[in-house]
TORKOL-4160 file (C-alpha; in steps of 0.2 Angstrom, whole numbers, padded with zeros to 4 digits, m for minus):
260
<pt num="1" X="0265" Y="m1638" Z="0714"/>
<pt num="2" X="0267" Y="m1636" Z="0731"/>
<pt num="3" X="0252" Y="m1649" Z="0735"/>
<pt num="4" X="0267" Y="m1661" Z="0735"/>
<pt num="5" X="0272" Y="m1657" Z="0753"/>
<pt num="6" X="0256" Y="m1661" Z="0758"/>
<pt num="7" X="0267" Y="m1679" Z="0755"/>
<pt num="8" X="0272" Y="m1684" Z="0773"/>
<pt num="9" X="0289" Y="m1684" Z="0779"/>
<pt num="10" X="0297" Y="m1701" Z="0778"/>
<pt num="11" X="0304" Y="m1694" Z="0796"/>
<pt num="12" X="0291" Y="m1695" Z="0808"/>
<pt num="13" X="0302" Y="m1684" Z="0821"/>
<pt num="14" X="0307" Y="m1669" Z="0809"/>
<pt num="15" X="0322" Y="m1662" Z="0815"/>
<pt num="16" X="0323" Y="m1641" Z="0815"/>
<pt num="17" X="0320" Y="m1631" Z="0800"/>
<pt num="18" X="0310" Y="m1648" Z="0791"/>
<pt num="19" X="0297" Y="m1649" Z="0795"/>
<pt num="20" X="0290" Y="m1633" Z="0783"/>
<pt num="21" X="0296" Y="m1628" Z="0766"/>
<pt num="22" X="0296" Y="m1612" Z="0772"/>
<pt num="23" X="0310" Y="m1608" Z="0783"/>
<pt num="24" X="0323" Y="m1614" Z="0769"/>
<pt num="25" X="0312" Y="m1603" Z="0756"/>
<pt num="26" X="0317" Y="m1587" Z="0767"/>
<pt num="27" X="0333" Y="m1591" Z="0772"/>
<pt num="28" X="0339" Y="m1594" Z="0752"/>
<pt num="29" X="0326" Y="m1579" Z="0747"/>
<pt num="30" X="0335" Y="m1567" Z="0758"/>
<pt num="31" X="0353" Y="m1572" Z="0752"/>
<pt num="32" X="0350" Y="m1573" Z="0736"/>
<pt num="33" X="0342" Y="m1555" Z="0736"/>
<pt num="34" X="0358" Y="m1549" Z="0749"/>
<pt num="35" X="0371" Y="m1556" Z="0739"/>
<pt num="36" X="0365" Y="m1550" Z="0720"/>
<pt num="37" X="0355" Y="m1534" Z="0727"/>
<pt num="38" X="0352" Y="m1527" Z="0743"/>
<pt num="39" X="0369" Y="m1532" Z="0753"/>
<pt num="40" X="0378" Y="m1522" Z="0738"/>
<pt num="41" X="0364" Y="m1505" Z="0738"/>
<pt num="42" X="0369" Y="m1506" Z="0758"/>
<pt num="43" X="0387" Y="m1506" Z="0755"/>
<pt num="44" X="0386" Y="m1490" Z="0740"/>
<pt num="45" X="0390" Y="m1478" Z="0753"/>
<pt num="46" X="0401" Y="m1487" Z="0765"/>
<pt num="47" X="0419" Y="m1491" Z="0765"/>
<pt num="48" X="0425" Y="m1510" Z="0766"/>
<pt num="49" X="0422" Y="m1519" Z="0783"/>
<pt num="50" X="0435" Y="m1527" Z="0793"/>
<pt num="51" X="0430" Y="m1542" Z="0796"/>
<pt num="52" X="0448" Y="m1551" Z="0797"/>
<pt num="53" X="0444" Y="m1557" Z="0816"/>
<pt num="54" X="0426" Y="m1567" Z="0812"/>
<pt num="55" X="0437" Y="m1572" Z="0795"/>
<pt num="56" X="0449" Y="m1578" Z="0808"/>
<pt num="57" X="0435" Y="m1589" Z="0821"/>
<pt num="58" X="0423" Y="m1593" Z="0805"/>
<pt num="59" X="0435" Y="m1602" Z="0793"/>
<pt num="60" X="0444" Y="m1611" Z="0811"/>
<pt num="61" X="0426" Y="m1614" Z="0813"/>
<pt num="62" X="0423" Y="m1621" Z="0796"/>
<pt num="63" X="0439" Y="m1633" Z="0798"/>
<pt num="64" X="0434" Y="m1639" Z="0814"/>
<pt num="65" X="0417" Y="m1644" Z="0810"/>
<pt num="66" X="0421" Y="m1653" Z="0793"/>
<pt num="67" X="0436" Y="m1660" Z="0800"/>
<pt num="68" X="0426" Y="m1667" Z="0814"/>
<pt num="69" X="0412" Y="m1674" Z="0800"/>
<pt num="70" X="0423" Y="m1682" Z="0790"/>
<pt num="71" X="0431" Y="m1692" Z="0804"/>
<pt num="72" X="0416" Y="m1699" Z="0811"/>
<pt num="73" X="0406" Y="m1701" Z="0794"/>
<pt num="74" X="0423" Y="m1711" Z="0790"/>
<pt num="75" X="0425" Y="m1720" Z="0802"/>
<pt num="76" X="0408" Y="m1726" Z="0802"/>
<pt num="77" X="0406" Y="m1727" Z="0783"/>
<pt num="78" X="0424" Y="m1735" Z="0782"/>
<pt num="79" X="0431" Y="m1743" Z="0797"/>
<pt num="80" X="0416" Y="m1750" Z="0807"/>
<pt num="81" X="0407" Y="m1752" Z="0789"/>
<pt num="82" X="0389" Y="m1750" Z="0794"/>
<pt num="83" X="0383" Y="m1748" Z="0777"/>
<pt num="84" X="0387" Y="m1758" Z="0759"/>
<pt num="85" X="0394" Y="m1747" Z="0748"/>
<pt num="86" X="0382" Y="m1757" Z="0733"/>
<pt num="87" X="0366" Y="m1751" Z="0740"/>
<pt num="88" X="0369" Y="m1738" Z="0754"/>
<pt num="89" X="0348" Y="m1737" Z="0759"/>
<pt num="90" X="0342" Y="m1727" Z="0773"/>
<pt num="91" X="0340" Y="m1737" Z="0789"/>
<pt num="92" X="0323" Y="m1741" Z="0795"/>
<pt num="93" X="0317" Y="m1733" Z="0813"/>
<pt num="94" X="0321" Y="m1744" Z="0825"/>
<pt num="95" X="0338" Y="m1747" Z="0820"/>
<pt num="96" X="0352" Y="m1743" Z="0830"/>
<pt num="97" X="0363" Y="m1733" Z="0821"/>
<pt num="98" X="0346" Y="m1723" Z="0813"/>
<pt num="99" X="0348" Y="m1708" Z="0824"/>
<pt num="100" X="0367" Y="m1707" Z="0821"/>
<pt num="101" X="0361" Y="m1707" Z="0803"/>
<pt num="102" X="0349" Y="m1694" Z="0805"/>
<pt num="103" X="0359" Y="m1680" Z="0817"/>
<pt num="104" X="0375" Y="m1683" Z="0806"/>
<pt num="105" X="0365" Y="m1680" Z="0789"/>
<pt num="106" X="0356" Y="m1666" Z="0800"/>
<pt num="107" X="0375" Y="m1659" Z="0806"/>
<pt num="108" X="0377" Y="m1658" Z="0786"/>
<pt num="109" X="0362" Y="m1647" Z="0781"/>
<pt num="110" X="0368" Y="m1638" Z="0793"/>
<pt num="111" X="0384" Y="m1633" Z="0791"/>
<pt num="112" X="0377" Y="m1630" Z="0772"/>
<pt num="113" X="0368" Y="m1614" Z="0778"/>
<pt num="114" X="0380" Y="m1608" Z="0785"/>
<pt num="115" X="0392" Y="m1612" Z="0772"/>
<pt num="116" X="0381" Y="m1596" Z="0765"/>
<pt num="117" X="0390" Y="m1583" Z="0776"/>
<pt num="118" X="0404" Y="m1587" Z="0763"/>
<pt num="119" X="0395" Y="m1571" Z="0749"/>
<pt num="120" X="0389" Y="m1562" Z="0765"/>
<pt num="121" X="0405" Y="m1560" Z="0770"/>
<pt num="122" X="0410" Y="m1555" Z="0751"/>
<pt num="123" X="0397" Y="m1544" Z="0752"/>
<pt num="124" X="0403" Y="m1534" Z="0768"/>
<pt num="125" X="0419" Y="m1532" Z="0762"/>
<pt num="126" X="0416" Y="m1527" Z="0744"/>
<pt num="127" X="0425" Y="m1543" Z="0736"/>
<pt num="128" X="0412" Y="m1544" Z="0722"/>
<pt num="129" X="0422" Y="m1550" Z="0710"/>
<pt num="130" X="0422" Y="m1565" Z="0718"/>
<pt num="131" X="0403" Y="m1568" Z="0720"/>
<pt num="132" X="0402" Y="m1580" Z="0702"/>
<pt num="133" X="0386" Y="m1587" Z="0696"/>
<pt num="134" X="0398" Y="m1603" Z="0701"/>
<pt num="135" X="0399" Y="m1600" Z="0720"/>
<pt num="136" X="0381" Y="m1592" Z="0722"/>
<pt num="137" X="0373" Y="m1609" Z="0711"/>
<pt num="138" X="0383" Y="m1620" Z="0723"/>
<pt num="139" X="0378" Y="m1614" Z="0738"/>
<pt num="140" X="0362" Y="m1613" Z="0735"/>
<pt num="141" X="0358" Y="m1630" Z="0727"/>
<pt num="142" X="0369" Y="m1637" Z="0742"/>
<pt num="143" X="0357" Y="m1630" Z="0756"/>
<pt num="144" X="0341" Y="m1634" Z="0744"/>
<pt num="145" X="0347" Y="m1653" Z="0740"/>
<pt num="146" X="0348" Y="m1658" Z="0758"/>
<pt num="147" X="0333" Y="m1652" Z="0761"/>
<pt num="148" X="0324" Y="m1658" Z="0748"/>
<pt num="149" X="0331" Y="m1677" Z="0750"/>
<pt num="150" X="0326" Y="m1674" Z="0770"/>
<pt num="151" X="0309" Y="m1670" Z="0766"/>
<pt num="152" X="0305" Y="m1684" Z="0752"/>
<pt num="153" X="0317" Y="m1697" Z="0755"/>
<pt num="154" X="0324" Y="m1698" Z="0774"/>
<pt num="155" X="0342" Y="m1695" Z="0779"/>
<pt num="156" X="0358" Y="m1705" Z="0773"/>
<pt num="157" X="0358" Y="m1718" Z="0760"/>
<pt num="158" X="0371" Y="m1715" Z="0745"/>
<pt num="159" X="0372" Y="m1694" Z="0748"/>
<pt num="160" X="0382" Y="m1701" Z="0763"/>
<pt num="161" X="0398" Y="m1703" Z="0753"/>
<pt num="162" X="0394" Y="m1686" Z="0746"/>
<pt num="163" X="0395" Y="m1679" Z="0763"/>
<pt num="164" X="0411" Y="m1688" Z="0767"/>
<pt num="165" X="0418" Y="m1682" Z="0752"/>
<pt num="166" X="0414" Y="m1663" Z="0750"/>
<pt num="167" X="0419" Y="m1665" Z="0770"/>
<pt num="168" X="0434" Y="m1667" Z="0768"/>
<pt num="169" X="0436" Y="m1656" Z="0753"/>
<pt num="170" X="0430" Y="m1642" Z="0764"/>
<pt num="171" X="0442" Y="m1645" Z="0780"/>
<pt num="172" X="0457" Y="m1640" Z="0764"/>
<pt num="173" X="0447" Y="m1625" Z="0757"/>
<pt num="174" X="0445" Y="m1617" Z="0775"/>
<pt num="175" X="0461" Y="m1618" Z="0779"/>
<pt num="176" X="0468" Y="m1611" Z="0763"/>
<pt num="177" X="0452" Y="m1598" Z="0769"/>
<pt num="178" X="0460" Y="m1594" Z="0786"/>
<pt num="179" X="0477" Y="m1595" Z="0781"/>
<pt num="180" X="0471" Y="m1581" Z="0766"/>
<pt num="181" X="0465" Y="m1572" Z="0782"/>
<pt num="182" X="0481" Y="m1571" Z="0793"/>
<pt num="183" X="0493" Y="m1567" Z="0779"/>
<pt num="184" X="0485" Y="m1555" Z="0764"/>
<pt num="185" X="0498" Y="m1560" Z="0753"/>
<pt num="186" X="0498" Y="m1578" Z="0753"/>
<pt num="187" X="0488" Y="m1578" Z="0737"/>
<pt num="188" X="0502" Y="m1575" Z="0728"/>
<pt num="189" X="0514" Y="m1585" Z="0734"/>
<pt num="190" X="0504" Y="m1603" Z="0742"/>
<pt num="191" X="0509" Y="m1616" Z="0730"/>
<pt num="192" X="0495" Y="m1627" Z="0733"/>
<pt num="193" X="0481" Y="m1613" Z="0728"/>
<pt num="194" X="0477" Y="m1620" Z="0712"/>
<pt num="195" X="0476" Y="m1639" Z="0720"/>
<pt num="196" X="0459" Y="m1635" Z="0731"/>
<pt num="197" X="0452" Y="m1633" Z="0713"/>
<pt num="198" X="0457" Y="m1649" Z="0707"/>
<pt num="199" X="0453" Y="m1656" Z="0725"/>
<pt num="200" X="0434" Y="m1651" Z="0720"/>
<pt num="201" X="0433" Y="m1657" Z="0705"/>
<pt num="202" X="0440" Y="m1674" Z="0710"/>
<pt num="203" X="0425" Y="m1676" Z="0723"/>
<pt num="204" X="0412" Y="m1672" Z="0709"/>
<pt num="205" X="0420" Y="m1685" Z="0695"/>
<pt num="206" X="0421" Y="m1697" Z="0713"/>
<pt num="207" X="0404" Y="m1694" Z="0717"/>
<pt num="208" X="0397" Y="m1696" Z="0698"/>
<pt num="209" X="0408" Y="m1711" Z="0696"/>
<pt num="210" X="0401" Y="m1719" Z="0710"/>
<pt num="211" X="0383" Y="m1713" Z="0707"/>
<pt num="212" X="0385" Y="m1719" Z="0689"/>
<pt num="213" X="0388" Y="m1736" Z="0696"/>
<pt num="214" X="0375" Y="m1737" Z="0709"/>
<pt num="215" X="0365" Y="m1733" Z="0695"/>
<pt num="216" X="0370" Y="m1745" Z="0684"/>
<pt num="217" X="0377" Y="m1761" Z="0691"/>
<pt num="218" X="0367" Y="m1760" Z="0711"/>
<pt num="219" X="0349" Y="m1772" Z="0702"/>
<pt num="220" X="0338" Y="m1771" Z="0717"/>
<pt num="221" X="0342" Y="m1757" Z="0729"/>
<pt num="222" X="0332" Y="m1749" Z="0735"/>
<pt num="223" X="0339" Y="m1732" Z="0737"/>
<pt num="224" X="0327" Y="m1721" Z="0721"/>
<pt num="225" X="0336" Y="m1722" Z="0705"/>
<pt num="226" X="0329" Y="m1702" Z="0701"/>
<pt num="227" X="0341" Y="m1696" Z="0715"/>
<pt num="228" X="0356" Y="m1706" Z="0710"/>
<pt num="229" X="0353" Y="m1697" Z="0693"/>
<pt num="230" X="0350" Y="m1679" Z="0699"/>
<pt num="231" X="0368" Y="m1683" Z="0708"/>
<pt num="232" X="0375" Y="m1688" Z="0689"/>
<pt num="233" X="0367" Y="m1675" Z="0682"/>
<pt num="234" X="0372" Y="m1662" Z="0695"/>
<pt num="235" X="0390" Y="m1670" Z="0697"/>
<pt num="236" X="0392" Y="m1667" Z="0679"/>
<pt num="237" X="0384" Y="m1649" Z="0678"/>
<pt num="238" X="0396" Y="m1644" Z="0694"/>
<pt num="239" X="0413" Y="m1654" Z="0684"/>
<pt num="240" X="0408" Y="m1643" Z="0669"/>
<pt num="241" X="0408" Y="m1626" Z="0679"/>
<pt num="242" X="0425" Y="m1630" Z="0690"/>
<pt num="243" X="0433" Y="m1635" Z="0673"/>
<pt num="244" X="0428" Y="m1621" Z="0667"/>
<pt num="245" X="0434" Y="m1610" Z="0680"/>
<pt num="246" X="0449" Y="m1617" Z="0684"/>
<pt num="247" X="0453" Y="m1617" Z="0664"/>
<pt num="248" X="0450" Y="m1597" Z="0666"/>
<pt num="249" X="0460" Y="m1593" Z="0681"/>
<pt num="250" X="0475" Y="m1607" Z="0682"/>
<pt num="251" X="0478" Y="m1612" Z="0660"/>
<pt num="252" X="0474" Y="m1596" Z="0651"/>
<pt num="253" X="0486" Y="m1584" Z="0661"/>
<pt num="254" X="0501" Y="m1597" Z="0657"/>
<pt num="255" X="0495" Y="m1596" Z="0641"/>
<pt num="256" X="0494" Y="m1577" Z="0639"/>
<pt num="257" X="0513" Y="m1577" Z="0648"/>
<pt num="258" X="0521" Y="m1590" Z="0638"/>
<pt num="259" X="0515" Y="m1576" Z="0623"/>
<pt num="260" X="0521" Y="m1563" Z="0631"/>
């Protein structure tokens, strides 16, 4: 199996951490193995960490860094219009918007690892509960599908509108994150909690929508019709699980109420 990366890149210039299978391998090894075992064997004996300070400059980090993505992503993708939505290819070598392609789809995978300090941070502070099949399944298939698209098929094309999208998504749930962080109790009381949840599930039926389209009605592009459907496929997987959870924690305790 792993003769296939004897493929070469389509990226002649890899960018950090692409150019080998390997460094991904040990940085999703070591989390998964933190989050579900080790991280929790080295808190047994410890009392919570306060972490509410890095909680503080990591989640204003996290906005920032989406914030900025979106904006530029948008305005290129939207405004200047450098791509047709139809049939969003990768731009050949040579073009002169390829290495804006390539450092913005590399900004991405990026920011994807360390969206992973999310569970560590669970982890330091004994929130367990909070560490789902859901969350870990996400992060990890976010960090390992930029990769893998990197390494077989080159940066941008159609998974451009999914960064633009979970961008944006990501500026609102880090906010929500570092407002949770400067006021404990907000949880109970922010009224727009449960519309983060919805806001995520909007950008997956967006992103199968427009997928399923591409897929359908784009005769002739160019960008490989298995990756538009792994993005159906996992669109649909990922709509079923944040259905599913927010069915759990928003519908059935207003249920349960209304009974009582």
């Amino acid at each position: 199996m792993l003769n296939i990366f004897d493929i070469p890149p389509p990226d002649p210039q890899q960018l950090p951490l692409t150019n080998s299978p390997w460094p991904i391998f040990l940085i999703l090894t070591s989390y998964i193995l933190f989050v579900l075992k080790y991280g929790k064997r080295f808190m047994a004996n410890r009392k919570a960490y306060n972490l509410k300070k890095v909680l503080y400059v990591y989640n204003l980090g996290q906005v920032a860094y989406n914030g900025i993505f979106f904006g530029v992503v948008f305005y290129y993708l939207v405004i200047v219009g450098i791509c047709n939505f139809r049939c969003m290819e990768n731009f050949p070598f040579g073009h002169k918007h390829k290495n804006l392609e390539r450092y913005v789809h590399f900004a991405y995978f990026i920011n994807k690892i360390l969206d992973l300090l999310d569970t560590v941070f669970f982890v330091l502070r004994k929130k367990y509960r909070q560490i789902s099949f859901l969350h870990v399944y996400h992060h990890i298939m976010m960090v390992l599908g930029c990769y893998m698209v990197m390494r077989f098929y080159g940066t941008g094309g159609h998974f451009n509108v999914l960064g633009m999208v979970n961008s944006f998504v990501h500026t609102v749930m880090y906010f929500y994150y570092f407002l949770s962080a400067l006021y404990p109790g907000i949880n109970a009381s922010i009224w727009w909690k449960k519309y983060i949840t919805i806001t995520q599930l909007l950008q997956f039926v967006l992103v199968f929508s427009y997928a399923s389209y591409v897929f359908i009605f784009s005769k002739g592009c160019g960008f490989p019709k298995p990756l538009l459907l792994l993005q159906i496929v996992q669109a649909i997987v990922m709509i079923y699980m944040f259905g599913n959870f927010y069915i759990k924690t928003y519908i059935r305790p207003q249920q349960k109420a209304k009974v009582k």
